[in-house]
C-alpha distance (Angstrom), angle and dihedral (degrees) to the residues before:
residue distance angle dihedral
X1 . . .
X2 3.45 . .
X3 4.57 113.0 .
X4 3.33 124.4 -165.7
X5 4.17 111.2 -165.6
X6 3.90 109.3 -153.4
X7 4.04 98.7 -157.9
X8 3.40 149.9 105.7
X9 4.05 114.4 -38.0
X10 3.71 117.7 -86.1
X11 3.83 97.0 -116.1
X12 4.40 82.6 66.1
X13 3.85 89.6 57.1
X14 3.82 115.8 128.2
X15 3.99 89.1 -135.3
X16 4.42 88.7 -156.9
X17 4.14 100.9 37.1
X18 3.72 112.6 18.0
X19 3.67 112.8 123.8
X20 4.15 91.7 -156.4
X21 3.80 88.7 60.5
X22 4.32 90.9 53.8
X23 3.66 94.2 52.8
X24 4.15 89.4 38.2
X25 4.11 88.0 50.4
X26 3.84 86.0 47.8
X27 3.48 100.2 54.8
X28 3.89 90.0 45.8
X29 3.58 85.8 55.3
X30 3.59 95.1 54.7
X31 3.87 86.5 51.3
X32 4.23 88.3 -114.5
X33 3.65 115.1 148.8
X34 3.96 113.1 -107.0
X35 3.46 126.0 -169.3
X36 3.83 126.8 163.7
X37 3.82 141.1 -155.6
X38 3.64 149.4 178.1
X39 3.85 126.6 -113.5
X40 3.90 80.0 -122.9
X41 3.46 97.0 52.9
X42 4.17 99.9 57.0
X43 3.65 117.8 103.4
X44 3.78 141.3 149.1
X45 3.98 131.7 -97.3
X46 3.23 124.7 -168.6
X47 4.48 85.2 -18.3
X48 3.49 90.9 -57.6
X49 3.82 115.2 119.5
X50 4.19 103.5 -121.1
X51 3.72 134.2 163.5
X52 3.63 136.4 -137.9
X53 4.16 92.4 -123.1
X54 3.35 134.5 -158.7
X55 3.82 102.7 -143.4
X56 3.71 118.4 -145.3
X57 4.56 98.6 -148.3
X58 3.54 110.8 -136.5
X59 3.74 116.6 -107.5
X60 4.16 137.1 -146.9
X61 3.70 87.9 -135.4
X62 3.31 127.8 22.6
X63 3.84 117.8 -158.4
X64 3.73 120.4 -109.9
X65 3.90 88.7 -141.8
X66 3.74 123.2 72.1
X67 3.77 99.4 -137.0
X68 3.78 91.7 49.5
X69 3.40 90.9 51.8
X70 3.64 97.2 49.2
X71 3.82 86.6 48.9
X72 3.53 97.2 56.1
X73 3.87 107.7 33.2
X74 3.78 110.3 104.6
X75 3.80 122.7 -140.7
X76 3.25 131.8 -153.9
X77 4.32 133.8 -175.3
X78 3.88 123.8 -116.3
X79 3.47 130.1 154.2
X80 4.38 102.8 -132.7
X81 3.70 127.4 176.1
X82 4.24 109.8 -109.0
X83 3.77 82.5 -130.4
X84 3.82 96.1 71.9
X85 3.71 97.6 56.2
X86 4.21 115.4 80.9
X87 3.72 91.4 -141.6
X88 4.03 134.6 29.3
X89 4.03 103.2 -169.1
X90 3.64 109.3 -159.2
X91 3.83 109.7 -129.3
X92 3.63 99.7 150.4
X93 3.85 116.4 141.2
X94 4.05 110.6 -113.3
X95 3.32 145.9 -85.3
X96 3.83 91.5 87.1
X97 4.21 111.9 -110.1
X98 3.88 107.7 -145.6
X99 3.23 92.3 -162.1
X100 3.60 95.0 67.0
X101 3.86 91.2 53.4
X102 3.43 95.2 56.7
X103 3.81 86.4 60.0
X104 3.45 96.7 47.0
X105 3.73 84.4 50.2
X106 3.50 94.0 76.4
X107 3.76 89.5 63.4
X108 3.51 110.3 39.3
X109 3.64 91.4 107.6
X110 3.93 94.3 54.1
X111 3.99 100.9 43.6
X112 3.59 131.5 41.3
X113 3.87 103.8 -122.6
X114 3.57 120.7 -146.3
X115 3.15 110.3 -132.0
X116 3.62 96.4 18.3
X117 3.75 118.7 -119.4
X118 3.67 100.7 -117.6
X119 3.17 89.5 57.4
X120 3.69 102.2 51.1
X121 3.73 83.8 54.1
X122 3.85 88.9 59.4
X123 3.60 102.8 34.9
X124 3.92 104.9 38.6
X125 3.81 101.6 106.0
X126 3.54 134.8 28.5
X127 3.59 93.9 -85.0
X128 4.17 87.0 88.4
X129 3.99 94.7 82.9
X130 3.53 84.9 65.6
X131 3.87 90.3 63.0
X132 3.67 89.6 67.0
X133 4.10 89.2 70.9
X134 4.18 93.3 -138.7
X135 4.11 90.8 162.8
X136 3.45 90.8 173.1
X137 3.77 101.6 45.3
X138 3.86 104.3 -122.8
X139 3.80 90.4 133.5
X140 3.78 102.2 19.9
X141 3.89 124.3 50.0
X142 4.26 123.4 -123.7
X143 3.86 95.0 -75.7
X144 3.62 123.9 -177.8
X145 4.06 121.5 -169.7
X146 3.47 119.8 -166.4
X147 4.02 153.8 131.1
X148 3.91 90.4 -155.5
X149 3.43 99.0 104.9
X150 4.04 97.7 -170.5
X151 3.98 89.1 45.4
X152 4.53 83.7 50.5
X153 3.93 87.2 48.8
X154 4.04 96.9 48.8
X155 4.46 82.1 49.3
X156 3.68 87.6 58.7
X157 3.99 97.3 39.7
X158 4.56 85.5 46.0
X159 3.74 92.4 44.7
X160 3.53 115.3 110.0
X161 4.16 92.7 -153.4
X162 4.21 112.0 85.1
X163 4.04 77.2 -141.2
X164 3.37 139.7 55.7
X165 3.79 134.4 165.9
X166 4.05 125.1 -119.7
X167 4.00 128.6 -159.8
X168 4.04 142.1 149.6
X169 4.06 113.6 -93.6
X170 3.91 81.8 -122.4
X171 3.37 113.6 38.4
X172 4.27 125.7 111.1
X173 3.64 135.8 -174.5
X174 3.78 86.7 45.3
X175 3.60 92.5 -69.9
X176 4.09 112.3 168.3
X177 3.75 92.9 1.1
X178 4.11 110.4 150.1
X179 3.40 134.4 -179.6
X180 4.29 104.8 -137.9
X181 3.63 123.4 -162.0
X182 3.92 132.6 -160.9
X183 3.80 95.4 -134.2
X184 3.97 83.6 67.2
X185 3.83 99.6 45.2
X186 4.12 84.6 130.1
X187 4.12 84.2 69.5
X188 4.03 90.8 45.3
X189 3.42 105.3 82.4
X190 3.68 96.8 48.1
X191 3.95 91.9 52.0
X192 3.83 81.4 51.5
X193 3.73 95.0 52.7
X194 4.42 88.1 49.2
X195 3.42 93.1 45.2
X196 4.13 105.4 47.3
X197 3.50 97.3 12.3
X198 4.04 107.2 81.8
X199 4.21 119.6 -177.5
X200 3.20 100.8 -113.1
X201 4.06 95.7 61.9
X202 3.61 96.4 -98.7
X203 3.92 126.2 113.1
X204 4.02 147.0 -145.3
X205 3.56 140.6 -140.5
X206 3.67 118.5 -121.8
X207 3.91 138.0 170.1
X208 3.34 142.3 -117.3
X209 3.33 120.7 -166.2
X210 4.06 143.5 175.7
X211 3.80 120.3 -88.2
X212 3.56 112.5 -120.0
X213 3.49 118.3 -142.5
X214 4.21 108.4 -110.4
X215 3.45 87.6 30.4
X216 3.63 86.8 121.1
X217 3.89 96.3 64.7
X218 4.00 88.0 54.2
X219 3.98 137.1 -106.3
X220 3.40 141.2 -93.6
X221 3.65 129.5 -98.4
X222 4.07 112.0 -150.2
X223 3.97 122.0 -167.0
X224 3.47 104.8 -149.9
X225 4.12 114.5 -168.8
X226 3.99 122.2 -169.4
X227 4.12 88.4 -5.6
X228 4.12 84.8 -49.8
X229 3.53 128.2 113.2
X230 4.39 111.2 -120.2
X231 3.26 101.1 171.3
X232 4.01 147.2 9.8
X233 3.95 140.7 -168.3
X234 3.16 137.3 172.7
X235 3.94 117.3 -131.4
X236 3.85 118.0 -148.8
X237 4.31 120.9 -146.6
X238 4.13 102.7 -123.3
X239 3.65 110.9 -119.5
X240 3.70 98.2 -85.0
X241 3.92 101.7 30.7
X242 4.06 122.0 78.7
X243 4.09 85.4 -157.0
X244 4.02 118.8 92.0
X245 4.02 87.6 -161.7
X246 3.76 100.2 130.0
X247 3.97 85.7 -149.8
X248 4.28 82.7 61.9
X249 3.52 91.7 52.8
X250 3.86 105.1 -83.6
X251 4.07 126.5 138.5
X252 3.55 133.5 -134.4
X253 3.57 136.5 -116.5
X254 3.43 147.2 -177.4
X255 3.50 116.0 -88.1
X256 3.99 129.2 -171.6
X257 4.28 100.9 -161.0
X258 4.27 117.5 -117.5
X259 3.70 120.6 -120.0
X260 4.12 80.9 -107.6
X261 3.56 90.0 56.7
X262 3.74 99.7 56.1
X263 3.70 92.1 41.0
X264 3.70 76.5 52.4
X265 3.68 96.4 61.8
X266 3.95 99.4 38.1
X267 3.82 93.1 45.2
X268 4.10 80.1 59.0
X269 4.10 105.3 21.9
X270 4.13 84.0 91.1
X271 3.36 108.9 58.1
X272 4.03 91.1 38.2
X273 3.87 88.2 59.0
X274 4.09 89.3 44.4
X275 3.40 86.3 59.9
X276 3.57 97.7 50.3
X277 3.98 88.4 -115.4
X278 4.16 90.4 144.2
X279 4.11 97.8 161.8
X280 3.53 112.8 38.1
X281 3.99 141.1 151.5
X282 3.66 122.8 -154.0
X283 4.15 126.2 -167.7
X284 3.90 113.8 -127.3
X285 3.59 123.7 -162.6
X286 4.02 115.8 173.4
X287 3.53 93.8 -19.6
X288 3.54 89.3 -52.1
X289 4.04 125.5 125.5
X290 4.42 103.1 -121.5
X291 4.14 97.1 173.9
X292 3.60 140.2 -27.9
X293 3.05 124.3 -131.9
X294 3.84 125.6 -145.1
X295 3.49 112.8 153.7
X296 4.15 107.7 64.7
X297 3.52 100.8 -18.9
X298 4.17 103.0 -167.0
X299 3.77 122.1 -154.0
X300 3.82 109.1 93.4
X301 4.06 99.5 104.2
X302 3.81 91.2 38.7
X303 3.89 81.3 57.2
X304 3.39 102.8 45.7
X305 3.49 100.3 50.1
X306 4.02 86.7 50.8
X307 3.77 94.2 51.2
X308 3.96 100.3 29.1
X309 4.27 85.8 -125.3
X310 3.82 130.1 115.6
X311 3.93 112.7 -124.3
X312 3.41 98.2 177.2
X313 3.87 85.4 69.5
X314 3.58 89.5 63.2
X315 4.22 89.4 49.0
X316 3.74 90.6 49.8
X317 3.84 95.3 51.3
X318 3.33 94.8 49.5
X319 3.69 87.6 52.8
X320 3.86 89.9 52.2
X321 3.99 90.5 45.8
X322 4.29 87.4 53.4
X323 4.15 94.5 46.2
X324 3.82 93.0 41.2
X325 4.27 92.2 53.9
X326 3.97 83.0 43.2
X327 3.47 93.3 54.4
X328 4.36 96.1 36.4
X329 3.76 84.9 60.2
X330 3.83 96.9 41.6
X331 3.68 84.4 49.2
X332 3.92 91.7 48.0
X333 3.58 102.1 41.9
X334 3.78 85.9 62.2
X335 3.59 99.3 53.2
X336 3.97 86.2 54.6
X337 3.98 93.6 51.4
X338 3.74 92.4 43.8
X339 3.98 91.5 51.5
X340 4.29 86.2 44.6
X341 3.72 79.5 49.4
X342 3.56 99.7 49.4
X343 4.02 98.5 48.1
């Protein structure tokens, strides 16, 4: 099998945490070719859809150990069209580029895509949870999306909560995320005007959103594989941060999922595989779903050093399981044209 990782270019890899690098170093184990690229770096030769690739060389032993690994693999650059590879995982940081879907577009057909890319189009922001039609918020917290910045101020002034949390429709990595408070509505407006109001005229969405109770002692972080969950974590705020994200200075715990959370994840495991959104990790506060995460959702070393296991094995067979069916029909749709062909 042959893997191309769209992401984030090697020299950024976390060489200790990075989920990317534990589903690279499996595939090397498993002798697969891997290559990976940027969104920046895809192009077209000759109107085929290629990449400038950073190609992982195979190895006679692969180290056990992550950092090792990433120390001693050797890389070299090639420019390879997308439509030679057998899978294209999508590991690219967020917000969502269009422009790299509508290269990838051009080889949907030829490579299975994981996650697929009408999905990604659905599910890139926040806006997703609303997909999951929870009109009277059992799963889903009061959320409010908007640029208006008067209609954002009366939400805070109506809400019943003294609290309520702010963040940017496309941030990740818990990027912008603030925790706002009535007794300080004389500071509101001017976070309002930062956050939708840009320089040059233009403005952004953002959300406000109720403040669940507990949110204070962090949320949990669910890996949910083929619409079912693999692996959970909880992630704890550091002492002067309200954010869990361990990539804002949170710490991570081990975490035994509720009965609410797994009715959680099989109330919403359906639609995620119908829309081809295979590897996904979702944000749980009090039972409650805060984000989903579709694009490189992060967790897998965190877990396995938690729970002694390897979850990128589970990712990687999958992966295997998708390319071989691909393939079995390729192979059998064949034999039926050549025996039309032959009558």
């Amino acid at each position: 099998m042959n893997i191309c990782f769209l992401m984030y270019p090697w020299e950024e890899i976390d060489p200790e945490n990075d989920t990317s690098l534990a589903l690279i170093h499996e595939c090397v184990k498993r002798n697969h070719g891997v290559a990976l690229c940027t969104p920046a770096n895809l192009t077209i030769r000759n109107s085929v859809t290629s990449a400038f690739c950073t190609v992982i060389g195979r190895m006679d032993k692969v180290p056990s150990a992550l950092k090792s690994f990433y120390k001693q693999a050797k890389t070299r650059e090639d420019m390879l069209p997308l439509a030679g590879f057998d899978v294209i995982f999508m590991r690219a940081n967020p917000p969502l580029d269009p422009i790299m879907l509508n290269f990838l577009d051009s080889v949907k057909d030829d490579v299975f895509i994981m996650n697929s890319l009408q999905g990604l189009r659905e599910a890139n922001n926040k806006l997703y949870t609303a997909a999951f039609g929870d009109s009277h918020n059992n799963i889903i917290p009061v959320t409010h999306v908007s640029k208006n910045k008067n209609y954002l101020v009366q939400q805070i002034k109506e809400s019943p909560a003294e609290k309520m949390i702010l963040k940017p429709l496309n941030g990740f990595g818990g990027s912008g995320v603030i925790l706002i408070e009535k007794s300080a509505m004389s500071n509101i407006k001017s976070l309002l005007d930062f956050y939708v109001t840009n320089s040059d005229g233009t403005s952004n969405y953002v959300i406000l959103q109720e403040y669940i109770e507990g949110a204070d002692q962090g949320d949990v972080r669910i890996l949910i594989l083929n619409g079912e969950p693999i692996g959970a974590m909880r992630r704890v705020p550091g002492s002067d941060d309200h954010r869990s994200n361990v990539s804002a200075g949170g710490s991570v715990a081990k975490h035994q999922m509720t009965k609410a959370e797994k009715a959680l994840c099989k109330q919403i495991g359906p639609k995620l595989v119908k829309d081809g959104l295979f590897f996904v990790g979702i944000d749980v506060i009090g039972g409650k779903l805060v984000e989903v995460n579709v694009m490189s959702p992060g967790g897998v070393t965190y877990m396995n050093k938690v729970y002694k296991t390897k979850i990128q094995c589970q990712v990687i067979d999958f992966i295997e399981s998708k390319v071989t069916a691909k393939l079995q029909a390729f192979d059998r749709r064949s034999r039926l044209r050549k025996e039309v062909e032959d009558a």
